[in-house]
C-alpha positions in Angstrom: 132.9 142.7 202.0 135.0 138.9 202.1 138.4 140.9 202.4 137.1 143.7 204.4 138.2 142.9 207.8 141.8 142.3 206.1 143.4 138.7 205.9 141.8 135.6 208.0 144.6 133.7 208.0 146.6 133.5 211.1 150.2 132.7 212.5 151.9 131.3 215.4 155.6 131.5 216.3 157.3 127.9 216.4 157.4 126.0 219.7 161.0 125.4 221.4 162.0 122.1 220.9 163.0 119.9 223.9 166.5 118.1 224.1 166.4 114.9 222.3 165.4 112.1 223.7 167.8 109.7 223.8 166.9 105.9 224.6 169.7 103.1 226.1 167.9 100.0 225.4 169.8 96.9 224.1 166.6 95.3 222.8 163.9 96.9 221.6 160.8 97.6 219.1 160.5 101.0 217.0 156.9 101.1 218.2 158.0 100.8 222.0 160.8 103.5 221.7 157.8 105.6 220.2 155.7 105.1 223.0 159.0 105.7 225.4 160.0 108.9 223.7 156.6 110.4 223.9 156.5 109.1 227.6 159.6 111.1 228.2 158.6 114.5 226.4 155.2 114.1 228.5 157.7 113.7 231.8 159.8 116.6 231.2 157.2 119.2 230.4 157.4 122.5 228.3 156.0 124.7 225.6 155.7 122.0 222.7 154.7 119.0 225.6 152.1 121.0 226.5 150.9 121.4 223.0 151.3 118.1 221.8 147.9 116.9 221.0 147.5 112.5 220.6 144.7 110.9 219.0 144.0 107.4 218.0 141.1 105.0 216.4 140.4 102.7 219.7 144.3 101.5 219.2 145.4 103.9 222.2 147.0 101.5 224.5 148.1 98.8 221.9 149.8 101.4 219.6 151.8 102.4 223.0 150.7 105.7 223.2 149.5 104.4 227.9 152.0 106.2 229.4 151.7 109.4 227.1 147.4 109.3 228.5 148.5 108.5 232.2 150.5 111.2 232.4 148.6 113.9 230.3 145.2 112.9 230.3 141.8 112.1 227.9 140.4 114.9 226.4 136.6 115.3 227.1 134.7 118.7 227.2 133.2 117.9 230.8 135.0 116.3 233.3 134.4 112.4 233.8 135.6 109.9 236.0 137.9 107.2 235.5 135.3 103.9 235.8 138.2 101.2 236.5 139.3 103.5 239.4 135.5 104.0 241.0 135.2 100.6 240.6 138.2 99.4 242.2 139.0 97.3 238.8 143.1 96.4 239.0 144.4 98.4 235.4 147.7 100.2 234.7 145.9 103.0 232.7 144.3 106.0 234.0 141.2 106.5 231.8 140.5 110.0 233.5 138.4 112.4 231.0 138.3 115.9 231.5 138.9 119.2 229.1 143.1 119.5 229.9 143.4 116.1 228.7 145.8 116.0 225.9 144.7 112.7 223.9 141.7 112.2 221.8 139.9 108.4 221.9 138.5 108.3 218.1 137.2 104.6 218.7 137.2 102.5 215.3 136.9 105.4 212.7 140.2 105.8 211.1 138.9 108.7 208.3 138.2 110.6 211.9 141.6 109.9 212.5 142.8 111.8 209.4 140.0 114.7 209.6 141.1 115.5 213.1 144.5 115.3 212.2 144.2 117.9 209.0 142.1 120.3 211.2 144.1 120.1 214.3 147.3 120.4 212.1 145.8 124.0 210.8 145.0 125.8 214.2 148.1 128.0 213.6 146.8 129.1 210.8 142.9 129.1 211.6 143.1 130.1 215.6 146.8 131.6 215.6 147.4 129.0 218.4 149.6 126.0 217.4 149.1 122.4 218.1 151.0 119.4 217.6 149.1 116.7 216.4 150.1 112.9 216.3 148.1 109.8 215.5 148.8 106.7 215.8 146.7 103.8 213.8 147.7 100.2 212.6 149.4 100.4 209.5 147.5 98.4 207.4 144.3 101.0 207.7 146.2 104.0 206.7 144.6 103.4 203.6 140.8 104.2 205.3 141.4 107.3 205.5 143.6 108.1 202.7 140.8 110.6 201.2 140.9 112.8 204.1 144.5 112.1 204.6 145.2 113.7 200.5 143.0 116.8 201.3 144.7 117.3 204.8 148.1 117.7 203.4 147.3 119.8 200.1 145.9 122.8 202.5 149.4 122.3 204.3 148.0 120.9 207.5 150.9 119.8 210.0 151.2 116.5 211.7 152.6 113.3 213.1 151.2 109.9 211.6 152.3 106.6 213.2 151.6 104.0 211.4 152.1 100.6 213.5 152.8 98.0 213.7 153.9 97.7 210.2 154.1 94.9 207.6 153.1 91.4 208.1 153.2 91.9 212.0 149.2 91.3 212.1 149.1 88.9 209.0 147.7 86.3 211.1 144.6 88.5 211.6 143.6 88.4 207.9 145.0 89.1 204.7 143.5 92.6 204.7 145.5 93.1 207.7 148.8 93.1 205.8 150.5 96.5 205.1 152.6 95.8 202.2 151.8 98.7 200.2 151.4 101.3 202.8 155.5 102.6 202.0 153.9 103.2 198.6 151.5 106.0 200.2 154.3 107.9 202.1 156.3 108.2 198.8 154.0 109.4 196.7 151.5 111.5 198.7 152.8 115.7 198.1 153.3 117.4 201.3 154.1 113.8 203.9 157.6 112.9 204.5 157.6 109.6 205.1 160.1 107.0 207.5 160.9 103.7 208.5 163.1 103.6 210.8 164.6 100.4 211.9 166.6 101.4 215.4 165.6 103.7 218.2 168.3 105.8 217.7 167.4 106.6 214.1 163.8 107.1 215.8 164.6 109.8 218.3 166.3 111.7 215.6 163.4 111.6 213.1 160.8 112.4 215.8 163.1 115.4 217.1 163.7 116.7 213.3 159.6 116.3 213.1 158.9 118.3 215.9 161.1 120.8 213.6 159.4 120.3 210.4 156.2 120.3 211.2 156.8 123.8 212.5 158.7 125.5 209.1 156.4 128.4 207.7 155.8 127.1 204.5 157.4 130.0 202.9 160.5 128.5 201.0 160.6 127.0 197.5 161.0 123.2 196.9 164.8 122.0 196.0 164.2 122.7 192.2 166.4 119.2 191.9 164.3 117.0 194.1 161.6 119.1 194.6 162.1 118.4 198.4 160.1 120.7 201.3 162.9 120.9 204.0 162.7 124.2 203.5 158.8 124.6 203.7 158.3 121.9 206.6 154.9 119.7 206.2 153.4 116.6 207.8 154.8 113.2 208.8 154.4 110.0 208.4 156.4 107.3 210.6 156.3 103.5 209.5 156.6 101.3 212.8 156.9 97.8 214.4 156.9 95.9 217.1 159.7 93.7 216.1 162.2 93.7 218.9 165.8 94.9 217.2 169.0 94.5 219.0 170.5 98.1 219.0 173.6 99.2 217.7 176.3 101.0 219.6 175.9 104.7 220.1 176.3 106.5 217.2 177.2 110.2 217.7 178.6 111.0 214.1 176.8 114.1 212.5 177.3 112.5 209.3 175.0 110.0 210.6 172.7 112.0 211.7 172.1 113.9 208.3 171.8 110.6 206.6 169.1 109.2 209.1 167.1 112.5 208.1 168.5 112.4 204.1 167.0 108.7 203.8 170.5 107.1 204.0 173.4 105.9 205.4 176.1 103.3 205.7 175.7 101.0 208.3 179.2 100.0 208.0 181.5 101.7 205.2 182.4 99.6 202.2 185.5 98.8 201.2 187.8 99.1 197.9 186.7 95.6 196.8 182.9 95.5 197.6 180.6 94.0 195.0 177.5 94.2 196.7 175.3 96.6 198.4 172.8 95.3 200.2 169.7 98.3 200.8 167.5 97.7 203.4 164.7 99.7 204.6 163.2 99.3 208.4 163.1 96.0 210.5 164.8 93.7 207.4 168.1 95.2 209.0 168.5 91.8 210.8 168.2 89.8 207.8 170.5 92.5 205.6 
């Protein structure tokens, strides 16, 4: 009687990707060209802007996902008002709830974060309808939710996770506020590919490959050499900051490209006499 209405497992064809979003700033964080590239998606419209689906544990604003909420909205069942607004209170966000709104406030519950996430990342295959999740939390409390996080990705849930800022950004919080092991998590957890990008154009080309990736039907085999899933697409996780980086000059090499999404690249090409290669991953690129 289980299998007699045939299978219960749905599908839902891939949303069209917008162009890439390509920022011009001279000075800037990873977290703010985040918050910009989002911002522009959200501005432009389409299939997969209207699908996008934000959520984040009470770090909306200060993980710079404002502008993505004051142009797409809360999310609330019922309609309610914007309080600031009735009460005439001066604020730059628009804190309107209602049930079009495209971003979820979780307040301080970051294992919400990562149950949402793993049952948002599944309505293609539970409802048939896709969504594109992406959360956003401080980095250092990935590791709050890392049980839900585990089980998310082993039934192939599909996501965005922003974890920001990064590092020793918020060290003067605490020591438990230190994400120092966090890179750890993205490398070894199955079914996560995992970033840390240190310039924005690196950024926009990870995000736009994401949008990609997270979409892949799960039907290809692993590289049997690196045991890779390009082919059968998964989650992501993206390691922030908001360390201000000088950019680089624009880089339009395809070869570049391919290495932002391989995991490397030469910043600048060796020579016949090096003896040193410096590695760097993420905002150490000013002191490599």
């Amino acid at each position: 009687p289980f299998f007699a209405k045939g299978r219960r497992r749905f599908e839902a064809p891939a949303l069209p990707r917008p162009d890439r979003v390509k920022l011009s700033d001279r000075m800037l964080s990873t977290q703010a060209g985040f918050g910009k590239i989002l911002d522009e998606i959200a501005k432009a419209g389409g299939p997969l802007a209207d699908r996008i689906v934000t959520m984040a544990p009470d770090v909306t604003v200060s993980t710079n996902l404002g502008p993505w909420v004051n142009r797409r909205g809360l999310f609330a069942r019922a309609a309610r008002a914007d309080t600031f607004r009735d009460e005439r209170i001066a604020s730059t966000q628009k804190w309107a709830f209602s049930p079009k709104g495209q971003h979820v406030e979780l307040g301080i519950a970051e294992m919400n974060l990562m149950l949402m996430l793993g049952a948002a990342g599944l309505s293609h295959s539970l409802f048939g309808e896709r969504l594109i999740p992406v959360g956003t939390v401080y980095d250092p409390f990935v590791a709050r939710g890392l049980d839900a996080l585990n089980y998310a990705c082993y039934q192939d849930a599909r996501f965005l996770l922003v974890g920001t800022p990064s590092g020793v950004t918020l060290a003067p919080e605490g020591g438990a506020h230190q994400s120092i092991g966090t890179p750890l998590i993205g490398m070894a957890q199955d079914g996560l590919a995992s970033f840390e990008p240190a310039f924005l154009d690196e950024l926009s080309i990870i995000m736009d490959w994401s949008f990609d990736y997270l979409q892949r039907d799960g039907e290809g085999d692993p590289n049997e050499r690196t045991w890779l899933r390009d082919e059968t697409g998964g989650s992501v996780y993206l390691r922030l900051s908001t360390r201000p980086m000088e950019q680089p000059q624009h880089r339009s090499d395809p070869g570049f490209a391919e290495g932002v999404i391989d995991g490397a690249y030469w910043l600048r090409e060796p020579g016949s006499n090096a003896e040193v290669v410096i590695a760097y991953q993420g905002t150490v690129a000013t002191e490599a």
